[in-house]
C-alpha positions as CSV (number, residue, x, y, z in Angstrom):
1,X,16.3,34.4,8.3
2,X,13.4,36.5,7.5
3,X,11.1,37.7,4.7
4,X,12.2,41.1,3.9
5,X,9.9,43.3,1.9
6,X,11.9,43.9,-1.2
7,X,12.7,40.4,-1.1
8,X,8.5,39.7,-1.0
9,X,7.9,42.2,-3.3
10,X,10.3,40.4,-6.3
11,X,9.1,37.2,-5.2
12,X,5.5,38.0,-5.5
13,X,6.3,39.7,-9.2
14,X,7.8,37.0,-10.5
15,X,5.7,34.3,-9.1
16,X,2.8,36.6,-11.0
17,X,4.1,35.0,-14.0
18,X,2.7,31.4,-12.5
19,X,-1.0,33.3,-11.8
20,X,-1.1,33.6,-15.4
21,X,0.5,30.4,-16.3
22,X,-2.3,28.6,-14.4
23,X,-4.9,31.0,-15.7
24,X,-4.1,30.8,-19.3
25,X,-3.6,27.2,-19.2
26,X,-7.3,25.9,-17.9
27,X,-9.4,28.4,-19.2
28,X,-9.5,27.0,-22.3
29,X,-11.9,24.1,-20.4
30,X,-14.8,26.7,-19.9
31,X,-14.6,27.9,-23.9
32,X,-13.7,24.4,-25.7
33,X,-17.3,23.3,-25.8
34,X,-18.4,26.5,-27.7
35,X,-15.7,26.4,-29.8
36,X,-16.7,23.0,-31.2
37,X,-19.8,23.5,-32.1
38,X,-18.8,27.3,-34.0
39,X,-16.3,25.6,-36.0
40,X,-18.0,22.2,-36.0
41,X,-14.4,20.7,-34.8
42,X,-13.8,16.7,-34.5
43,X,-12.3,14.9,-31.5
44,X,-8.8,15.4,-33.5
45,X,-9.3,19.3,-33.7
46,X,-10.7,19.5,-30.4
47,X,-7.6,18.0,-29.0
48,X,-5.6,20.8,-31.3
49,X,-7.2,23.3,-30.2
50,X,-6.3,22.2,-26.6
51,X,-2.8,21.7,-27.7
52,X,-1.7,24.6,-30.5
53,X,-1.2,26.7,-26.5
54,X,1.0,23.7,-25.7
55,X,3.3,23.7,-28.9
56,X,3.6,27.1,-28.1
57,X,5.2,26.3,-24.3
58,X,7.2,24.0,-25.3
59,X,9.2,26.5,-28.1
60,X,8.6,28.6,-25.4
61,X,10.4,26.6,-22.6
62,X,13.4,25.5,-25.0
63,X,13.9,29.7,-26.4
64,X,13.5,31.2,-23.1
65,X,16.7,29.6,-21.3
66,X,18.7,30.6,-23.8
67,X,17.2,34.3,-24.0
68,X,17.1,34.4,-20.1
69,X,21.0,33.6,-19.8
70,X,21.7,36.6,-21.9
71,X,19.3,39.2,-21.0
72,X,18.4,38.5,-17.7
73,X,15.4,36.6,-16.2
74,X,13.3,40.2,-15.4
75,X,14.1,41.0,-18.6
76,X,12.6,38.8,-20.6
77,X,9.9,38.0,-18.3
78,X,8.6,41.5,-19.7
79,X,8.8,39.9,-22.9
80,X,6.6,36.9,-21.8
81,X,4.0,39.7,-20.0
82,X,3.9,41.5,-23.6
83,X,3.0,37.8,-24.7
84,X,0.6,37.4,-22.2
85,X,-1.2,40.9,-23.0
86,X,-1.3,40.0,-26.6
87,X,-3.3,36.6,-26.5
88,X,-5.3,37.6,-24.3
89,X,-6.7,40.4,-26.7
90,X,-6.6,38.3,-29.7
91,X,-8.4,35.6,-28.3
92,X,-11.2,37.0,-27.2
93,X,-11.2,38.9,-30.8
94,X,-10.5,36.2,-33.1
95,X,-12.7,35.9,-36.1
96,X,-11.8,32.5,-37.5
97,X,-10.6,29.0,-36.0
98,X,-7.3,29.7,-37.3
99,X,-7.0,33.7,-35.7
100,X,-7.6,31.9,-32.4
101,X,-5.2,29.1,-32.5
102,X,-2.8,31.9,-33.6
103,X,-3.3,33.8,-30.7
104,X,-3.1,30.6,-28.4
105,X,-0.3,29.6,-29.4
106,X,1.1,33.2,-28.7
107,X,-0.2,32.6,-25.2
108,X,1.8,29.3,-24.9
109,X,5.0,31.1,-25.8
110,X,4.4,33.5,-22.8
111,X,3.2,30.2,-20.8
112,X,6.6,28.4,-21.5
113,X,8.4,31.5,-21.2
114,X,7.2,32.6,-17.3
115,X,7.7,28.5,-16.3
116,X,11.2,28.8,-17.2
117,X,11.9,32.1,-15.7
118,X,9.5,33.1,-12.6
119,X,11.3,29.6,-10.7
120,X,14.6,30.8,-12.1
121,X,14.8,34.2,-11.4
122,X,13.1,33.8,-7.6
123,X,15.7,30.5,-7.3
124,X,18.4,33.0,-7.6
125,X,16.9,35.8,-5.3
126,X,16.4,33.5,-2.5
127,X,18.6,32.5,0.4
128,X,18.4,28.8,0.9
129,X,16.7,28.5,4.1
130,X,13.7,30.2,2.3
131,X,14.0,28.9,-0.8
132,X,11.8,25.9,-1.1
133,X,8.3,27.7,0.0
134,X,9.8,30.9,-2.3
135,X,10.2,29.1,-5.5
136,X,7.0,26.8,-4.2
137,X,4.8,30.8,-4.6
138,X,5.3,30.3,-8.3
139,X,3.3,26.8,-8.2
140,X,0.9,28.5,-5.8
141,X,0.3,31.4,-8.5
142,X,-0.5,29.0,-10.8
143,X,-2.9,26.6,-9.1
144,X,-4.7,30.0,-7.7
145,X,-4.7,30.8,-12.2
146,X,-5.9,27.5,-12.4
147,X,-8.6,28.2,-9.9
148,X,-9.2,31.9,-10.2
149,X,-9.9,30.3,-14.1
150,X,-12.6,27.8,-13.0
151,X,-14.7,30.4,-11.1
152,X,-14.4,33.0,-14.0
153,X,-15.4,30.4,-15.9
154,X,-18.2,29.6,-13.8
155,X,-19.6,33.3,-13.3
156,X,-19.3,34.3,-16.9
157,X,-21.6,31.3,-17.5
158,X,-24.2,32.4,-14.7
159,X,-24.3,35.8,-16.4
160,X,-26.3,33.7,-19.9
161,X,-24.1,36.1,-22.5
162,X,-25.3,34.2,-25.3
163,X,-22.9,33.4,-28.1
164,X,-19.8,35.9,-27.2
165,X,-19.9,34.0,-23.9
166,X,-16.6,32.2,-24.6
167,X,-14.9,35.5,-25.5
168,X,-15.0,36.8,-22.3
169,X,-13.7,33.7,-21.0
170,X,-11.0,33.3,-22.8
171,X,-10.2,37.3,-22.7
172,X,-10.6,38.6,-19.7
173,X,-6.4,37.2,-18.5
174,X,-5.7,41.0,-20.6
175,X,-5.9,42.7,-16.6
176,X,-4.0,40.1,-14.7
177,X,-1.6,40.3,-17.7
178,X,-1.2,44.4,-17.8
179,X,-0.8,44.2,-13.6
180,X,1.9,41.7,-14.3
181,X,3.5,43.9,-17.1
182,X,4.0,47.0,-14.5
183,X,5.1,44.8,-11.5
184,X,8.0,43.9,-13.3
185,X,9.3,47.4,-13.8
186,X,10.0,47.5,-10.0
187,X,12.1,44.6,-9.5
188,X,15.6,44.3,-9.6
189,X,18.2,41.5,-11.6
190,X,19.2,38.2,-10.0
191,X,22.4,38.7,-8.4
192,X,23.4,35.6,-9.8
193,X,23.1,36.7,-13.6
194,X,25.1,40.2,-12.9
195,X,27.9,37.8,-11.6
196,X,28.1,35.9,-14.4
197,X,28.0,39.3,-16.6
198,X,30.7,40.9,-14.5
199,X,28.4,43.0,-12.4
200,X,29.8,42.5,-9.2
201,X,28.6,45.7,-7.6
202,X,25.2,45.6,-8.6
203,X,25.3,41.8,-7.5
204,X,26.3,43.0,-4.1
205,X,23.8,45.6,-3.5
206,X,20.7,43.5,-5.0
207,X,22.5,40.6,-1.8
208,X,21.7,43.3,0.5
209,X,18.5,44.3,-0.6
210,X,17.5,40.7,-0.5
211,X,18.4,40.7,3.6
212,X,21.4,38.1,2.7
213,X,23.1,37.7,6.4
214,X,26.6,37.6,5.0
215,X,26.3,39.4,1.5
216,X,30.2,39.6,1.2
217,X,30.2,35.7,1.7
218,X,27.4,34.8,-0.5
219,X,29.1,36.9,-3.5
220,X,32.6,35.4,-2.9
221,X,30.7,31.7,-3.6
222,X,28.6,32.6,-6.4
223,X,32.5,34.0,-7.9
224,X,33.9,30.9,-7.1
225,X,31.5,28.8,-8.1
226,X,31.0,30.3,-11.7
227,X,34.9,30.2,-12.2
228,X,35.4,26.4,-10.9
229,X,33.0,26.0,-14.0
230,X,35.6,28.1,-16.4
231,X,32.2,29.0,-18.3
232,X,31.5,31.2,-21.3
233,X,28.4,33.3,-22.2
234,X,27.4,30.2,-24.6
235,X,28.1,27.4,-22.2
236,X,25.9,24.4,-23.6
237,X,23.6,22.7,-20.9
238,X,23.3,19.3,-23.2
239,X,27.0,17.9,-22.3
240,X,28.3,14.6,-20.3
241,X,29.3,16.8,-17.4
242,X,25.4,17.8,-16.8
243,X,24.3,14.2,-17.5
244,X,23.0,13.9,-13.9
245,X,20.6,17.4,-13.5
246,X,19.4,16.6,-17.3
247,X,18.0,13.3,-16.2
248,X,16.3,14.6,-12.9
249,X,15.1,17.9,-14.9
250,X,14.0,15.8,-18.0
251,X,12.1,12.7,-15.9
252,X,10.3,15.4,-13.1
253,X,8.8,17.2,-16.0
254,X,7.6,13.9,-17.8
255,X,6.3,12.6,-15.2
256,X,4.2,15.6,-13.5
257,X,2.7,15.3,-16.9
258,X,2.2,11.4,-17.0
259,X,0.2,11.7,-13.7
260,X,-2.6,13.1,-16.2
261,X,-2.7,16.4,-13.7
262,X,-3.0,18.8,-17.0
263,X,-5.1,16.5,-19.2
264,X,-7.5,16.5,-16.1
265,X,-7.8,20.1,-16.1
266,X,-7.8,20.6,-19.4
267,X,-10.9,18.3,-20.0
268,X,-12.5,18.4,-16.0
269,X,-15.9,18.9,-17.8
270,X,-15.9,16.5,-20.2
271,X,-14.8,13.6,-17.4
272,X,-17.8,15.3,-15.7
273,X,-20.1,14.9,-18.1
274,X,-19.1,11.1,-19.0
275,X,-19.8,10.4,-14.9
276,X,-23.5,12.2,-16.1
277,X,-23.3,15.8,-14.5
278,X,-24.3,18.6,-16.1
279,X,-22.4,21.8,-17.4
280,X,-23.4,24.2,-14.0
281,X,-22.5,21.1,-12.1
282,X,-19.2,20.4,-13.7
283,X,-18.3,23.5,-13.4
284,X,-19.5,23.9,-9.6
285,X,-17.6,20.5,-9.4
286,X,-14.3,22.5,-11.1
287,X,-14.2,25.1,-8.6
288,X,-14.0,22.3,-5.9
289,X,-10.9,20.6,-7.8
290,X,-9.0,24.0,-8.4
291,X,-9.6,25.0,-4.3
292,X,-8.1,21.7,-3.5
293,X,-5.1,22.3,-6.0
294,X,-4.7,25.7,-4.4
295,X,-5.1,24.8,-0.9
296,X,-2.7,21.6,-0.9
297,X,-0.1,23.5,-2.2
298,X,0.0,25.7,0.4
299,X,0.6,23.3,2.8
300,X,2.8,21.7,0.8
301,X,5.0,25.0,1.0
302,X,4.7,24.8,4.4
303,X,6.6,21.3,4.4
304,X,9.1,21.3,1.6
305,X,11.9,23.0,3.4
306,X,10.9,20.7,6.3
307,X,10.3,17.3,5.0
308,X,12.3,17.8,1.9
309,X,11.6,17.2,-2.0
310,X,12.2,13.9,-2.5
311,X,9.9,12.7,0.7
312,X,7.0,15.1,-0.7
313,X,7.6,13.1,-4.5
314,X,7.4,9.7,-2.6
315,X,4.4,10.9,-0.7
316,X,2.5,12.0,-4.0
317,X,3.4,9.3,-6.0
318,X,1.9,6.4,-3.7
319,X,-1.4,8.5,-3.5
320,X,-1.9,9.4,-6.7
321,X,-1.3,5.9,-7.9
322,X,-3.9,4.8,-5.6
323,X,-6.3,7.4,-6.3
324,X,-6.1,7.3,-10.6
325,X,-6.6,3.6,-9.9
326,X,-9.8,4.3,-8.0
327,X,-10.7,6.9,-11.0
328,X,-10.1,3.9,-13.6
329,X,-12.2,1.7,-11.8
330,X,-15.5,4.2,-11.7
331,X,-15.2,4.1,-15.3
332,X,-14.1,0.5,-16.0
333,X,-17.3,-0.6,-14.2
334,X,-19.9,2.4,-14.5
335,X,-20.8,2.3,-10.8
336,X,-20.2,4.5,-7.4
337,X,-20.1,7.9,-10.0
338,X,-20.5,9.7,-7.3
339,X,-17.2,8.6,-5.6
340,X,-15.5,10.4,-9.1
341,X,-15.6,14.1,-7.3
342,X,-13.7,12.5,-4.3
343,X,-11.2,10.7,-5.7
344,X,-9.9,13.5,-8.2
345,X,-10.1,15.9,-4.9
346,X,-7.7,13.2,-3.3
347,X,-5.9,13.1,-6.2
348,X,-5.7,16.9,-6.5
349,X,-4.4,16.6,-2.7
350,X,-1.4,14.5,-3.0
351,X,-0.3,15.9,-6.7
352,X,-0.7,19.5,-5.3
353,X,1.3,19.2,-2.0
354,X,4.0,16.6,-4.1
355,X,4.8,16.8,-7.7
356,X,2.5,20.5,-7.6
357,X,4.7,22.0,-5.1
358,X,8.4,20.6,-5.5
359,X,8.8,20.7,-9.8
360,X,9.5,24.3,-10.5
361,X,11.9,24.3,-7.2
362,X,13.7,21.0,-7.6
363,X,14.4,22.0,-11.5
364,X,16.0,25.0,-10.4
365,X,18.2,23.8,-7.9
366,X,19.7,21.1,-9.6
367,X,21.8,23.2,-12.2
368,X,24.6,25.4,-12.2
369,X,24.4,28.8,-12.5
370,X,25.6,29.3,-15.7
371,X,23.1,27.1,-17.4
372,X,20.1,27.0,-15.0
373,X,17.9,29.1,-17.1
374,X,18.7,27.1,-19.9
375,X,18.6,23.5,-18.0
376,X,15.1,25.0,-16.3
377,X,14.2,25.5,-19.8
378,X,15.2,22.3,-21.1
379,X,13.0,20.5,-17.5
380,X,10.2,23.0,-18.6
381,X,10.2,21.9,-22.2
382,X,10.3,18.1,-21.4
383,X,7.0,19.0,-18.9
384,X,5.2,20.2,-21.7
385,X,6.2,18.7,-24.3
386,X,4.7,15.6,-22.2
387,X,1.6,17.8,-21.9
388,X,0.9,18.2,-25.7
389,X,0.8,14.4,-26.0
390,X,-1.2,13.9,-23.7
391,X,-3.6,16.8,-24.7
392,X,-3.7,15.4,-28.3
393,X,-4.0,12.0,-27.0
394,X,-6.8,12.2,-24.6
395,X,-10.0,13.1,-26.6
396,X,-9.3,10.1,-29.2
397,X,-8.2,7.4,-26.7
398,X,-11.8,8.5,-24.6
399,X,-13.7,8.5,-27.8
400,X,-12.1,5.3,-29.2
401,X,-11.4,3.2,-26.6
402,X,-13.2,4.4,-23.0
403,X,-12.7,6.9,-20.2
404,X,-11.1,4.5,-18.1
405,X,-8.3,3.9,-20.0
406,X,-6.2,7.2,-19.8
407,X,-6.3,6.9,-15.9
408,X,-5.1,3.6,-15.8
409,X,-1.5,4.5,-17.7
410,X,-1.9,7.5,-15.5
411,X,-1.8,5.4,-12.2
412,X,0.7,2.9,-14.2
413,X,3.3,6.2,-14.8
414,X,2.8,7.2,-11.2
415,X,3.9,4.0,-9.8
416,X,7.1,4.1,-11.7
417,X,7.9,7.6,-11.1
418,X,7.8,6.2,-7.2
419,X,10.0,3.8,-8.1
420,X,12.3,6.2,-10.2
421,X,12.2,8.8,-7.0
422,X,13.0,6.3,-4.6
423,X,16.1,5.3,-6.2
424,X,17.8,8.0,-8.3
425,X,16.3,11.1,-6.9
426,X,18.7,13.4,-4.6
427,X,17.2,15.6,-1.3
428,X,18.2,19.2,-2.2
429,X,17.1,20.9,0.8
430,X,19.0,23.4,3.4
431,X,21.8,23.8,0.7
432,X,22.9,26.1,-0.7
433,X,23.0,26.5,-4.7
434,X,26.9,26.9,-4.8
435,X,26.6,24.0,-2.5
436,X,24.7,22.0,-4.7
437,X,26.7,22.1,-7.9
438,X,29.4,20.9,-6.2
439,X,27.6,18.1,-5.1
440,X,25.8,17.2,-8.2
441,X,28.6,18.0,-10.9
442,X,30.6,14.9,-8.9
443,X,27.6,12.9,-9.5
């Protein structure tokens, strides 16, 4: 089956949601520096700066499944865009500490908003031959955010600003937020969500839009697959029968966090600057990470509806293990420094074409219709929730104990999410969603 255009043109706007995910999420690396010295913040305020964005996604993740089941995923992705818009602005014009933690957390709404509904809403456009490497454009929005972030970040500090420097940082995401906010005025609902509201015409025609080869077909299983459920509007995603997608949504989400992929991003400089580079070099060095991040995950689109999820996630695992422990070991003994921007660029690799690539798909897949935007949002929430730990964390464990010792749990979590994969973790690909519940409620 082919890419059609209308099906590329509501994958691309939703997947927009991930650009700014990524942007929003890393920018704060270019600005936290400045922002420490204004406010004359400690290591525990520095780390809550770096988190207030993460509180905010992980309200964000739990509200927006439950939001996104009644009004729609396009719906309330305007919502997160209308987020998006507003931190932006009030970030980069916030007059006190508080104003822009305010504002941040705002962002973080709209961040754990979009991670919940751009994978949902293209999960449920997408035939299933195509639906790894469409779901996997979401994740490769927001490693290009994440590296679109790092050179803005870069060039705003070539251009010597002075003092407002960090305000331009942190608030130029307004114009990627405002193209997002009209894209999604041109997109229609997931066929999935007008079944489930009774919408069975305008199911069928947005089937046919899509290029679905058998549209009558694919509409008679998404009918029969909602009424095997004998679901309501407020069907609860937290009961015995879900047991099985809870634990694979809840554990992926931990532990793409536990690898330390975020807290890496998040503080990329400072690791830099511990090694003994400077803040042009970091940031030169930043770039290099984020064009790894972005370019792995294209290729690890290119293999997940080939090789399959759960291969990609044993793949990952056993490198990133091997490379945090490498990272541990520069730090642990204060020699070969300059093996530190190769071994996060390795690391970057396997994450990116792994854990990077499969999350936002594999979360999606794993529930039924009638709760996937809330189990996505309850995957989503356990992803960041792991993230604000760690964000809170990091600064006081490097400060109090040494640089080493955050990537040695990293590469310790990595080892048992191997383990984990390897003996509880499903292969979803080639099938069907319909197909899927079937297979997983018996579980």
């Amino acid at each position: 089956m082919r890419l059609n255009s209308r099906l590329f043109r509501a994958t691309l706007s939703g997947a927009l949601a991930g650009l700014l995910f990524g942007f929003d999420t890393v920018v704060i690396s270019g600005a936290i520096d400045a922002l420490v010295r204004l406010y004359g913040l400690n290591p525990q305020e520095k780390g809550f700066t770096v988190a207030i964005g993460l509180v905010g996604t992980v309200i964000g993740a739990l509200g927006a499944g439950h939001v996104g089941q009644k009004l729609g995923s396009r719906e309330t992705l305007r919502i997160t865009a209308l987020l998006y818009v507003a931190s932006a602005l009030g970030c980069g014009l916030s007059w006190t500490w508080v104003s822009f933690m305010a504002f941040r957390f705002i962002g973080g709404l709209g961040i754990g908003a979009s991670s919940v509904l751009g994978p949902v809403y293209i999960t449920e456009l997408a035939p299933a031959r195509l639906r790894g490497r469409l779901v996997a454009a979401f994740q490769l929005n927001v490693v290009f955010g994440v590296m679109a972030a790092y050179i803005s970040n870069y060039i705003i500090r070539t251009m010597h600003l002075g003092a407002p420097e960090w305000r331009f940082q942190v608030g130029i995401s307004v114009v990627p937020a405002a193209v997002f906010l009209a894209l999604l005025f041109g997109i229609p609902r997931s066929p999935r969500w007008s079944v489930s509201k009774g919408r069975t015409g305008e199911a069928l025609s947005v089937l046919k839009l899509m290029g679905d080869p058998d549209p009558e077909a694919e509409l008679a299983d998404i009918q029969a697959a909602l009424a095997q459920e004998h679901v309501t509007a407020n069907e609860r995603v937290f009961q015995w029968k879900y047991r099985y997608p809870l634990f694979l949504a809840i554990t992926i989400g931990a532990f793409n966090q536990f690898a330390g992929i975020n807290a890496i991003l998040y503080y990329l400089n400072d690791i830099f600057a511990a090694a003994g580079f400077g803040q042009i070099s970091s940031d030169q060095q930043a770039i290099a990470i984020g064009a790894t991040n972005f370019l792995f995950t294209i290729v690890g689109m290119s293999l997940i509806d080939k090789l399959g999820r759960k291969t990609l996630l044993l793949i990952g695992a056993a490198g990133c293990a091997s490379c945090l422990a490498g990272v541990a070991w520069v730090f642990a003994t204060e020699s070969h420094r300059g093996d530190l921007l190769w071994l996060l660029v390795a690391f970057i690799a396997f994450f990116s074409v792994s854990q990077g690539a499969v999350i936002w798909v594999y979360i999606g897949e794993v529930f039924p219709t009638a709760v996937r935007s809330k189990g996505q949002g309850v995957g989503s929430a356990s992803h960041w929730l792991s993230d604000t730990v760690i964000a809170l964390v990091f600064p006081i464990v490097v400060t109090k104990m040494s640089t080493a010792t955050p990537f040695v749990f990293f590469a310790a979590a990595t080892v048992v999410q191997f383990i984990v994969v390897a003996r509880s973790y499903p292969e979803t690909k080639g099938q069907t969603l319909e197909q899927l519940q079937r297979r997983l409620m018996r579980a």
